[in-house]
C-alpha positions in Angstrom: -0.6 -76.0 10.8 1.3 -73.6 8.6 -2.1 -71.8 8.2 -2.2 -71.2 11.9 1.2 -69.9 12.4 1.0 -67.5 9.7 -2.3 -66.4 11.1 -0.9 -65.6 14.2 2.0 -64.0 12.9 -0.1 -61.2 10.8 -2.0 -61.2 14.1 1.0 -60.0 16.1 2.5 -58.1 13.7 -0.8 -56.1 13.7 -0.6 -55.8 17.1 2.6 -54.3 17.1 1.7 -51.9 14.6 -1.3 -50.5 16.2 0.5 -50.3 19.3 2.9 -47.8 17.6 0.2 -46.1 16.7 -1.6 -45.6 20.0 1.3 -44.7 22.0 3.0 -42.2 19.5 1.7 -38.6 20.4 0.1 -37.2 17.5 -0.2 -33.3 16.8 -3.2 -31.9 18.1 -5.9 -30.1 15.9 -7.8 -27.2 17.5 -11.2 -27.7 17.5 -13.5 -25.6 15.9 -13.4 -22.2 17.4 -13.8 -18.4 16.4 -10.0 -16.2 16.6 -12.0 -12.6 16.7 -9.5 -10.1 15.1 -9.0 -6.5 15.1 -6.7 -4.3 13.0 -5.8 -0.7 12.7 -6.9 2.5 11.7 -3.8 3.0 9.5 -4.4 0.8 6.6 -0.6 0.8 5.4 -0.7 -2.6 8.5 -3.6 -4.8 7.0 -1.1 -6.6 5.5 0.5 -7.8 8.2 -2.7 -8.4 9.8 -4.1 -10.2 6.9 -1.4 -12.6 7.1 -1.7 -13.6 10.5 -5.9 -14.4 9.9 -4.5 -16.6 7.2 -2.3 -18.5 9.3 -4.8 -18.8 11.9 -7.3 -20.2 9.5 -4.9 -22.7 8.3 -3.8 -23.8 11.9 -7.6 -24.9 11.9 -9.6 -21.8 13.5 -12.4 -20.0 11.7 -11.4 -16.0 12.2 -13.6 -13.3 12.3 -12.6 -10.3 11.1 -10.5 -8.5 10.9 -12.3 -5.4 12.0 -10.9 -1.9 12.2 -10.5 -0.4 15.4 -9.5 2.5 16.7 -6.2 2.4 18.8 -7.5 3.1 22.4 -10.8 1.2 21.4 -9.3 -2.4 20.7 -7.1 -2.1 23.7 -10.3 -1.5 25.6 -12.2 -4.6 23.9 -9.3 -6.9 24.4 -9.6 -5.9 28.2 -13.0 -6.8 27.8 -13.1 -10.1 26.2 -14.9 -8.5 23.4 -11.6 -9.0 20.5 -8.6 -11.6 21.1 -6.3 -10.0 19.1 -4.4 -7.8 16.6 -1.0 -7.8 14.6 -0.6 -3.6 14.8 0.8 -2.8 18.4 3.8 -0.2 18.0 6.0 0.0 20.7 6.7 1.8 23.0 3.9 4.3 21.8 1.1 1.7 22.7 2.8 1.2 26.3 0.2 3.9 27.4 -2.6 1.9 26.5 -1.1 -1.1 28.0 -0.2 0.4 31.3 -4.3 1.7 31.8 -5.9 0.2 35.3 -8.4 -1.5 33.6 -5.9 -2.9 30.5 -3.4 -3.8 32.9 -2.8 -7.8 33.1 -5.8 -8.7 30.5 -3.7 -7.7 27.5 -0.2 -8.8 26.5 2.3 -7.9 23.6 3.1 -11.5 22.1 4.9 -12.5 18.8 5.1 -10.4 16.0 8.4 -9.2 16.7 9.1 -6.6 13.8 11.6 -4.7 15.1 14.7 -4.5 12.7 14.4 -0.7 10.7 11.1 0.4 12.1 12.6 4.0 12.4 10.6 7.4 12.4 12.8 11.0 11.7 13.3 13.6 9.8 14.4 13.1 6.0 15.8 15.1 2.9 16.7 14.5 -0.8 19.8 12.9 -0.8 21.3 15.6 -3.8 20.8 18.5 -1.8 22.3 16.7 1.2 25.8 15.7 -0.8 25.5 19.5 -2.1 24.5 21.4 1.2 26.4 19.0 3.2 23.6 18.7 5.4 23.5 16.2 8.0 22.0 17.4 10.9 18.2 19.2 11.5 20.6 21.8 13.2 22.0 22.8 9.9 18.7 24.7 9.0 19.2 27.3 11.8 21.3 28.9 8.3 18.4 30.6 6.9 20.1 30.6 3.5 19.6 26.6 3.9 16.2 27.0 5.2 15.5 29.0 1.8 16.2 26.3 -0.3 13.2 24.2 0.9 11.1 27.1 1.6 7.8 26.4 -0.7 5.3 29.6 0.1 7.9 32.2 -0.4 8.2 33.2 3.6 11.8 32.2 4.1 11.0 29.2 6.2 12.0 26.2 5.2 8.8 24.0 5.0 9.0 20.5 6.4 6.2 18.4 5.6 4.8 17.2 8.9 2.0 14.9 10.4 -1.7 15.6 10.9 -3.8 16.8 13.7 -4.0 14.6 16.6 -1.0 12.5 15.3 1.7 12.1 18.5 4.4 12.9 15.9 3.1 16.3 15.6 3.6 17.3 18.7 7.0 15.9 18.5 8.2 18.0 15.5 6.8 20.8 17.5 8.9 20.2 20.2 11.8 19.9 18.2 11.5 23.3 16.3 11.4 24.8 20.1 14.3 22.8 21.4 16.6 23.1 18.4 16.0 26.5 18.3 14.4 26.5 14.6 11.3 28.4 14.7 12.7 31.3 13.1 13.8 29.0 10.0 11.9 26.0 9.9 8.0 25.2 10.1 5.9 22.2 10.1 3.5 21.8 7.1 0.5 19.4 8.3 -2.3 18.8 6.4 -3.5 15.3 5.0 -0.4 13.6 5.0 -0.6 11.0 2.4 -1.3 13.7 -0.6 1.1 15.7 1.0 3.8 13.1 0.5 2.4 12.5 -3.2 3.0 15.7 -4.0 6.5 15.4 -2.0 7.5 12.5 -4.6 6.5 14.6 -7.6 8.7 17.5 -6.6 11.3 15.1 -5.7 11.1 13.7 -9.5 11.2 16.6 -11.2 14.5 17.5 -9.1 13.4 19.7 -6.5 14.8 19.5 -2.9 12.5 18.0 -0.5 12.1 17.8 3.6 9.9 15.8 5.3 9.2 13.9 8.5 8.8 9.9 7.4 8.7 6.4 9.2 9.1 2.9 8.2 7.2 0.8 7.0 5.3 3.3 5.1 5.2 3.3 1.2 6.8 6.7 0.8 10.3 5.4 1.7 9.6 2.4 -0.2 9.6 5.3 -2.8 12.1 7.7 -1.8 14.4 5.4 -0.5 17.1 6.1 2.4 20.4 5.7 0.9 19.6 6.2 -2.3 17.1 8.9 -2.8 17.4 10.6 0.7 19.1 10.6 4.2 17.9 11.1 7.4 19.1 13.9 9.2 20.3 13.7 12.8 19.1 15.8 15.7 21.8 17.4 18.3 19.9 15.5 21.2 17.1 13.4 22.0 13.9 15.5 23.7 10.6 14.4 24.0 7.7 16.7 25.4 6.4 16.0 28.9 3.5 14.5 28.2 4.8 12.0 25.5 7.7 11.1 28.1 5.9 7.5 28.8 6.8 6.7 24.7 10.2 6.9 25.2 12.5 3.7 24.5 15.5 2.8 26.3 16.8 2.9 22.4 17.5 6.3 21.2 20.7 5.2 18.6 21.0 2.5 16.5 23.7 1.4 14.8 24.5 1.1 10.8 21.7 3.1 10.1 20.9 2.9 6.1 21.1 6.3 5.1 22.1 7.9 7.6 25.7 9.3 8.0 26.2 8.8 11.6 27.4 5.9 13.5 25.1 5.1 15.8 22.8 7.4 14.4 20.3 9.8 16.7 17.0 10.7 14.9 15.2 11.9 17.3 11.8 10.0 17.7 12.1 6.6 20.1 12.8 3.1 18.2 10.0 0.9 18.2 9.0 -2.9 17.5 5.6 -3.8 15.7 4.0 -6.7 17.9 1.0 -8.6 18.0 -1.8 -7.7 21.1 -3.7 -10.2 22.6 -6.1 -10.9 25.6 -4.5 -13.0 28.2 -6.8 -15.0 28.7 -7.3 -16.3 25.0 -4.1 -16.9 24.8 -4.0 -19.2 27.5 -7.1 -20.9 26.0 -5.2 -21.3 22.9 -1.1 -21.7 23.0 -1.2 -23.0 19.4 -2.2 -19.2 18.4 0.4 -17.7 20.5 3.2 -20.5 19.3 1.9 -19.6 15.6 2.5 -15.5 16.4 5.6 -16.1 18.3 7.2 -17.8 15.0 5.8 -15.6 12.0 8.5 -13.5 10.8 7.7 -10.7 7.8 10.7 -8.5 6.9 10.3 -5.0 7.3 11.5 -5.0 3.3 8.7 -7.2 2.3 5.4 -4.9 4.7 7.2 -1.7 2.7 7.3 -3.4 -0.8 3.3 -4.0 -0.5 3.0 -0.5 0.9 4.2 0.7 -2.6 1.8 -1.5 -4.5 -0.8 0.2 -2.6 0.5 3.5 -3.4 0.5 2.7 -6.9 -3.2 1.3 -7.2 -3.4 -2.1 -6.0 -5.3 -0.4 -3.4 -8.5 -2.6 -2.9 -9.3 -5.2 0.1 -8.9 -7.8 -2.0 -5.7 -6.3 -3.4 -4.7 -6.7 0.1 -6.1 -10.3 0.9 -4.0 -11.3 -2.6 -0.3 -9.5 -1.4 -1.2 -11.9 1.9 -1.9 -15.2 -0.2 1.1 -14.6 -2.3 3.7 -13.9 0.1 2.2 -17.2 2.2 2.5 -19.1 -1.0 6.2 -17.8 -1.8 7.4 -18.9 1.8 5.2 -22.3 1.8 8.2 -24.3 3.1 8.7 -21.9 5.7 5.1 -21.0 6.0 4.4 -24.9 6.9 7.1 -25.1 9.8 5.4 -22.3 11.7 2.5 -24.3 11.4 4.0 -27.5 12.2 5.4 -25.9 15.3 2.0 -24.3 16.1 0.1 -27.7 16.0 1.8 -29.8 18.5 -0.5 -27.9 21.1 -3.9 -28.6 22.1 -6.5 -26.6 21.7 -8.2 -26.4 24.7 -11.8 -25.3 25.8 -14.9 -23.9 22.9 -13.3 -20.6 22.8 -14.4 -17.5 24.2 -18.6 -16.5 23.8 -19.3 -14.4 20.5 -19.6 -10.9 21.3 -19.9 -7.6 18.9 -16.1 -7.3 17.5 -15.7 -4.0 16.9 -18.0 -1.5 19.6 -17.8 1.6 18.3 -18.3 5.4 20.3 -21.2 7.0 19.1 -20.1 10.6 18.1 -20.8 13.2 19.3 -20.9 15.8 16.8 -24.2 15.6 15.4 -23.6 18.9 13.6 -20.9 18.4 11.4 -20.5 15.7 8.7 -17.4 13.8 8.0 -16.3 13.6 4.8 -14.0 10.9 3.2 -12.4 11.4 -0.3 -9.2 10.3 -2.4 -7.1 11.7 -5.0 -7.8 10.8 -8.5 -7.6 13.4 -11.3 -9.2 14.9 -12.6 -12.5 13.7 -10.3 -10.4 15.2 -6.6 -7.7 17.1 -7.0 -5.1 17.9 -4.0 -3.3 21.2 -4.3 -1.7 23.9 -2.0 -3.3 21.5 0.9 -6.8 21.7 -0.3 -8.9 19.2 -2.4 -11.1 20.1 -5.8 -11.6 18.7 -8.7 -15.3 18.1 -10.0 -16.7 15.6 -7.3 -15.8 18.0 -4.4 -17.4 21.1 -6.3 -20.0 18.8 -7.1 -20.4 18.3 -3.5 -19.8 21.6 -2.0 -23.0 22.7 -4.2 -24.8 19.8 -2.9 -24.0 20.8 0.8 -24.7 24.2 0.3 -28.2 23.4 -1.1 -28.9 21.2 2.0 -27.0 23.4 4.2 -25.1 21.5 5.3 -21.4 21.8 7.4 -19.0 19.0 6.9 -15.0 18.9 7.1 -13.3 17.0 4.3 -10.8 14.9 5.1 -8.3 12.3 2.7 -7.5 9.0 2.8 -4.6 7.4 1.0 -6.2 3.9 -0.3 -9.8 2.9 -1.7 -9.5 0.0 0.9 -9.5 2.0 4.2 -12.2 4.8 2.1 -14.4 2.0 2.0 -13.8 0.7 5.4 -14.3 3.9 7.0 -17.9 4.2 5.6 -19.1 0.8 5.8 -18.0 0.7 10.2 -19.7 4.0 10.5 -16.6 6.0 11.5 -17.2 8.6 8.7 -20.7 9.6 7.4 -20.1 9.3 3.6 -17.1 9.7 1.0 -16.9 11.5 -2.6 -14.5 10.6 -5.7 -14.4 8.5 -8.2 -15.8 5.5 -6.7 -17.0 2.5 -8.5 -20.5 1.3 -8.3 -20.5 -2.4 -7.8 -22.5 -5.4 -7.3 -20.1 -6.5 -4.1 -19.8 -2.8 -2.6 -23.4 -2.5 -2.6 -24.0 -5.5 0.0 -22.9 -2.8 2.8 -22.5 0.5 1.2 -25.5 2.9 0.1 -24.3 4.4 -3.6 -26.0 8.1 -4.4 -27.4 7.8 -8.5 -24.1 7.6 -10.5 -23.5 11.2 -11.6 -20.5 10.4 -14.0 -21.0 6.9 -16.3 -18.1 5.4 -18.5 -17.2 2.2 -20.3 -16.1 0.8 -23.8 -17.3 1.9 -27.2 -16.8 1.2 -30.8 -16.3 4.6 -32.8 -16.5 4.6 -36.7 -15.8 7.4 -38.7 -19.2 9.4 -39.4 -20.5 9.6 -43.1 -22.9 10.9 -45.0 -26.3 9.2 -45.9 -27.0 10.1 -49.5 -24.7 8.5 -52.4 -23.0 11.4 -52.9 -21.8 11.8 -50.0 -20.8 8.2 -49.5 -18.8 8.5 -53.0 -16.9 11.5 -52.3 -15.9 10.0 -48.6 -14.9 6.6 -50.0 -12.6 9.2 -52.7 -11.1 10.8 -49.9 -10.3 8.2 -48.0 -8.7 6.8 -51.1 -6.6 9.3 -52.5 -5.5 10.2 -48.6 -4.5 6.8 -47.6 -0.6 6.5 -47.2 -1.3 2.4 -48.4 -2.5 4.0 -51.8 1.2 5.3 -52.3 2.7 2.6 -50.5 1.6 0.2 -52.8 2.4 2.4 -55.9 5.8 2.9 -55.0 6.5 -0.8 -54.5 4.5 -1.0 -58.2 7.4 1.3 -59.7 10.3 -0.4 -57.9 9.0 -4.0 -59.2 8.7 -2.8 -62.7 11.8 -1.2 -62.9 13.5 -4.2 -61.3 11.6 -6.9 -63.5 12.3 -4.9 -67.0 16.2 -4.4 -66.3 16.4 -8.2 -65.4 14.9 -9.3 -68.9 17.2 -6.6 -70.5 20.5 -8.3 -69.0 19.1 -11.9 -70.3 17.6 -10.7 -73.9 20.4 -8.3 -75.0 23.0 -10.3 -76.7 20.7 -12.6 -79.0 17.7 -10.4 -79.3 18.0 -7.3 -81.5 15.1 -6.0 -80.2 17.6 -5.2 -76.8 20.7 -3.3 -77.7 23.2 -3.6 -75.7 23.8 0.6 -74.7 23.9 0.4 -71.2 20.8 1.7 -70.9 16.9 0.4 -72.2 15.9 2.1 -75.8 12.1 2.7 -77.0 12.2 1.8 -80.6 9.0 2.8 -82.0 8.4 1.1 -85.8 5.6 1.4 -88.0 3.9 -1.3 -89.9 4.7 -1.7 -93.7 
């Protein structure tokens, strides 16, 4: 009897429990399904990027990619169906993508919101500011200020600008016409990111600088607002006609760091850094879009990795690390995103594979595109061209084939690589290391330059007498010799006056004078 009624206790107490059980909602896991990424052409936002595929993977999705893509191209794909996503919109300059007929309604800006400090303008050292008192682009109408950044001896004051087909350009343009500074200002373009290298070298060795800059971007990671430089106002905020559809309802902000005005007017529209994604995937999948609406990345933190880059760290898997270790840093906070995320169902298979990453075919069959990046003495950027032994190794190489390329830099080994491998450049020259991993989807030429680790002993003769006299000379020549000798000295010296102070008073062979005496006496 006692038997039964425990029985049938244990039997409703498991009832109860798996009751609990069944009727508590549990947090959904997405089912197995492919997240097809994009990112940009600019490599200085992989990290972001690379942090959002890790996520992703850890809410449970496999991710493909991410693939580079050009701006105009992923918006396309995403339209498509082709790519779900990307973590590299900038607004409001992407708004013309957006707002194209056949973009329109397919693609969406969600989650991501960077938008605290992403500032573009014009910028100067901040010692010639606090000495100039300059404060204002306006204040280079003086051409006496103008001088002082004036770099190829023409009077103008040379303000290190942004390269060809870059929106920006156009802007600074526009700004020397409406400001009235053509007579005392121009724009320097080039390849920007050797540009601003070179920027950061005058800037150390205390010459004044001018330049146009935005952040993120590892240069004012480097020169720093505030503490390094300041960024200049303009009188009033103009945009060209056909770059009217970038403008922001933003064109002050307030407490700007570096910037003496208050709210501060640089010029260029304010914009947010947001993720892009097709509509219809994230309908398919509101874990993903939970997931991107909760990841937060300070501006501080995308900049900080932005200078590692700079400074070497400068690989793919440089970049895939600077991810993993800022996830693993902010795991606490890392795991509520996630936790958030999960709640939702994944719904459906997921879209049908398709090719990520469709790429234009160029057109121009005549010219070849030619990647490089600075490394001394193997390319060289100076006076806005490249040398250095692999482009003049190069150059003789085109010439032989006859062959017409334009050159062109990029400012990491990462994007170099990437460029070549998607097919977006026909080859690149520098110092670039052969390896086993490269080689799975990049074609090397023969290595032209080898090095490595050697053991070096000093070379010596093979006869005896030669031997002898080297082993003499390095004898006689070696500071140890003396070394020791002199410690030999200072020990005797030390050793005999001690046995003098204890033998002098009961041993006449030690006279007590002060002083040690050679007595010299001859056998009888």
């Amino acid at each position: 009897m006692r038997f039964s009624k425990l029985y049938s206790f244990l039997a409703l107490l498991c009832s109860v429990v798996l009751a609990v059980v069944l009727l508590t909602p549990q947090p959904a896991t997405p089912k197995a399904a492919t997240v097809r990424m994009a990112r940009s052409t600019w490599e200085t936002g992989w990290f972001q990027a690379e942090i959002v595929k890790q996520l992703i993977e850890e809410l449970g999705y496999e991710v493909s990619g991410p693939y580079t893509s050009e701006t105009e191209d992923f918006y396309q794909a995403a339209a498509r169906g082709e790519v779900d996503l990307w973590a590299n919109g900038w607004f409001p300059a992407h708004n013309l993508f957006l707002q194209q007929e056949d973009v329109r309604d397919r693609v969406v800006e969600t989650g991501l919101n960077i938008e605290e400090g992403v500032l573009q303008g014009y910028i100067i050292d901040l010692p010639t500011a606090e000495r100039l008192d300059i404060d204002n682009l306006e204040d280079l109408k003086d051409p006496e200020i103008a001088q002082v950044f004036d770099r190829n001896g023409n009077g103008k004051a040379d303000l290190i600008g942004c390269d060809e087909g870059w929106s920006c350009r156009d802007i600074i343009d526009h700004h020397l016409e409406v400001y009235g500074l053509r007579e005392t200002v121009e724009q320097v373009s080039g390849n920007y990111v050797p540009l601003m290298q070179e920027t950061i070298d005058r800037y150390r060795q205390g010459e004044p600088v001018l330049f146009f800059g935005w952040m993120p971007h590892w240069s004012l990671g480097t020169l720093v607002p505030g503490q390094d430089t300041r960024w200049l106002e303009v009188p009033f905020f103009s945009l060209p006609d056909n770059l009217a559809e970038i403008a922001s309802d933003v064109t002050t902000l307030d407490n700007t760091v570096g910037c003496q005005g208050t709210p501060c007017l640089l010029g260029f529209p304010h914009h947010t850094i947001r993720a892009v994604a097709n509509r219809e995937f994230l309908e398919a999948n509101p874990a993903v879009e939970l997931l991107l609406a909760a990841i937060e990345i300070p501006l501080e933190d995308i900049i900080a990795q932005n200078v590692k880059l700079a400074n070497g760290e400068d690989e793919l898997s440089d970049i895939v690390g600077h991810a993993r270790d800022w996830i693993a840093a902010r795991r606490d906070r890392v795991d509520r995103w996630l936790e958030l995320a999960s709640v939702r169902a994944f719904e459906g298979d997921g879209p049908p594979e398709t090719d990520p990453n469709p790429e234009t075919p160029s057109t121009d069959t005549q010219t070849l595109r030619v990647l490089t990046k600075p490394l001394t003495p193997m390319v060289i950027y100076q006076d806005q061209r490249y040398n250095g032994f692999c482009i003049e190794l190069w150059d003789k190489i085109a010439g032989e084939l006859d062959l017409t390329y334009r050159l062109e830099g990029v400012g990491t080994l990462a994007k170099l690589l990437d460029d070549v491998a998607r097919g977006t450049t026909d080859l690149a020259v520098g110092g670039i290391s052969i390896t086993a991993d490269r080689e799975k989807s990049l074609d090397f030429s023969y290595p032209f330059f080898e090095s490595g680790l050697q053991i070096m002993v000093l070379s010596r003769g093979n006869n005896l007498f030669e031997r002898l006299v080297s082993t003499l000379e390095i004898l006689f020549l070696s500071p140890p010799l003396y070394y020791g000798i002199g410690v030999f000295v200072v020990t005797l010296l030390v050793v005999a006056h001690i046995i003098w102070w204890v033998e002098r008073h009961h041993n006449p062979e030690f006279p007590g004078t002060g002083h040690l005496r050679w007595q010299v006496s001859k056998a009888s």
